[in-house]
C-alpha positions, -999 to +999 in steps of 0.1 A: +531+573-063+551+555-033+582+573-025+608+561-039+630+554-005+604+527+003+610+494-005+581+474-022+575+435-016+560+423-051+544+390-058+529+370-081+506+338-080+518+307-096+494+274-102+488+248-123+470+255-154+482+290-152+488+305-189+522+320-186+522+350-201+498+364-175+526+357-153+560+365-178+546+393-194+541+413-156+571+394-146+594+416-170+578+445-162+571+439-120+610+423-118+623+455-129+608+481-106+631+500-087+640+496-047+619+461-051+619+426-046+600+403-068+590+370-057+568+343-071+545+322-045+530+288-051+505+268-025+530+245-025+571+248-037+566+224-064+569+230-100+537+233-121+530+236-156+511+261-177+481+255-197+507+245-226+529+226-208+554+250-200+575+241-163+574+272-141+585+266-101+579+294-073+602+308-053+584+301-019+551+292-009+521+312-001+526+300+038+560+320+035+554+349+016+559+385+037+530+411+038+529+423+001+529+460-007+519+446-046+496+414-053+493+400-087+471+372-096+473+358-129+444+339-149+446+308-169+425+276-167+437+267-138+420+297-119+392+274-116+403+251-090+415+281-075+380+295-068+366+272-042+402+265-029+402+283+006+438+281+017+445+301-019+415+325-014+423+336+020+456+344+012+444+367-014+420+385+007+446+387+037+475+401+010+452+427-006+442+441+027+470+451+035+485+453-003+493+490-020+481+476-049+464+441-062+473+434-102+446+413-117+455+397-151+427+378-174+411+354-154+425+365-123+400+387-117+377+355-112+402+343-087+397+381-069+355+379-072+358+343-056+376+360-027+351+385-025+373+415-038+352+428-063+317+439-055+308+470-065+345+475-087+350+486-124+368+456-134+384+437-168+393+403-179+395+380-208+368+385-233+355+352-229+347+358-193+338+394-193+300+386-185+309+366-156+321+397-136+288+407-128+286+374-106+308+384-086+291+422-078+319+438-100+308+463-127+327+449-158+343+475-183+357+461-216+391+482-216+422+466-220+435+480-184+411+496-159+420+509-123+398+515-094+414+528-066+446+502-055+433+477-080+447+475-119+425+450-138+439+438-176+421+419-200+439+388-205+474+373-219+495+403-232+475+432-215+487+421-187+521+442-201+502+471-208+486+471-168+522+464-150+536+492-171+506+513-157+509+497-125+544+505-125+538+544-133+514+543-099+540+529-083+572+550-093+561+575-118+561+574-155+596+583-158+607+552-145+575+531-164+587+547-199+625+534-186+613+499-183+595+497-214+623+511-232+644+482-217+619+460-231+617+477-268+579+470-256+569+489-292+542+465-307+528+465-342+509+432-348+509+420-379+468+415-378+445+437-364+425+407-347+435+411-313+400+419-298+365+407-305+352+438-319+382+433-346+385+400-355+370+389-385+340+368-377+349+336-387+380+338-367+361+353-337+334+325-343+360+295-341+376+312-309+338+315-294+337+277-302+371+269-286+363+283-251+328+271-251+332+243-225+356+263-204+332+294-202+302+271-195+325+254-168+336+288-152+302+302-153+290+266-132+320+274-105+315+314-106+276+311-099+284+285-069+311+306-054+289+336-059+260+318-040+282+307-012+295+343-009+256+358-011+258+378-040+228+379-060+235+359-092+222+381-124+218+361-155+252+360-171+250+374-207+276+363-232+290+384-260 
């Protein structure tokens, strides 16, 4: 736990193709951290648009941000042109040197092995991606949050929640964690119990296996290129 005298810099990763609610579901746990400041950081200070179209703008650009004391990177299909972008990657690996703690949400985590973050780390991301991890010398763990040392990994989309709140307990206790979930009425009770692949009915997992084909098959292309360029040995990705 930091003390709680010390002031935290927090902030997130925005891009185009991001999906939101790696970045809005942290956001209303990360924006309401005490003795921080929250801050969102684009490569540039334009607006961009989620995967559905949502308008989301930064507050500054990655050029201006301050040493962070917290990192997050979000997922989303846009982490793909993320992954040989070396402006983006640089600023990750120069952040989470000197970061407290790096916050890796879905597909984020790809961003992270593409900066050469996660070899030899017990890591999570999005189902769909899961065997990819490996490609980047991480040691993939299907949990819906998993730490390793400063790093908090979550699966994907609304796990992301469940790792700031954890992220937030590191930070300032569970005290204050349990006070910003409260704030939230963060109490969920889904109405399906579908929400992983080991419970979704199979036709339904089946049709969502379909949906992501081409964008797994597309991440898997840029993952084993990156890897290559970064020497890691490139084990024969498995799917689920």
């Amino acid at each position: 736990m930091i003390p709680h005298d010390t002031h935290l810099h927090i902030g997130s990763l925005l891009f185009e193709g991001i999906d939101q609610i790696d970045l809005t579901g942290p956001f209303e746990v990360l924006s309401r951290i005490p003795n921080a400041t929250y801050r969102i950081y684009g490569k540039t200070a334009a607006p961009v648009r989620d995967l559905k179209g949502l308008r989301l703008t930064p507050d500054a650009t990655v050029a201006d941000a301050p040493p962070l004391d917290v990192l997050h990177v979000p997922g989303g299909y846009g982490q793909e042109a993320l992954m040989e972008d070396a402006e983006v990657l640089g600023w990750i690996r120069q952040q989470a040197s000197g970061a407290c703690s790096i916050f890796s949400v879905c597909t984020g985590a790809l961003i992270c092995g593409a900066a050469g973050l996660l070899k030899g780390r017990h890591a999570t991301t999005h189902w769909s991606a899961l065997h990819l991890l490996p490609l980047f010398g991480a040691i993939p763990v299907n949990e819906r949050v998993v730490i390793d040392g400063a790093w908090v990994f979550a699966a994907g989309v609304t796990a992301g929640i469940d790792g700031a709140l954890r992220l937030a307990a590191e930070l300032r206790g569970d005290a204050a964690a349990q006070a910003i979930q409260l704030h939230m009425v963060y109490a969920p009770k889904p109405p399906f119990d579908s929400g992983t692949p080991e419970t979704a009915p199979a036709a339904i997992l089946d049709e969502a296996r379909q949906s992501v084909r081409a964008i797994t098959a597309q991440r898997e292309q840029t993952a084993r290129r990156v890897a290559a360029k970064l020497g890691l040995a490139a084990p024969a990705a498995r799917r689920e």
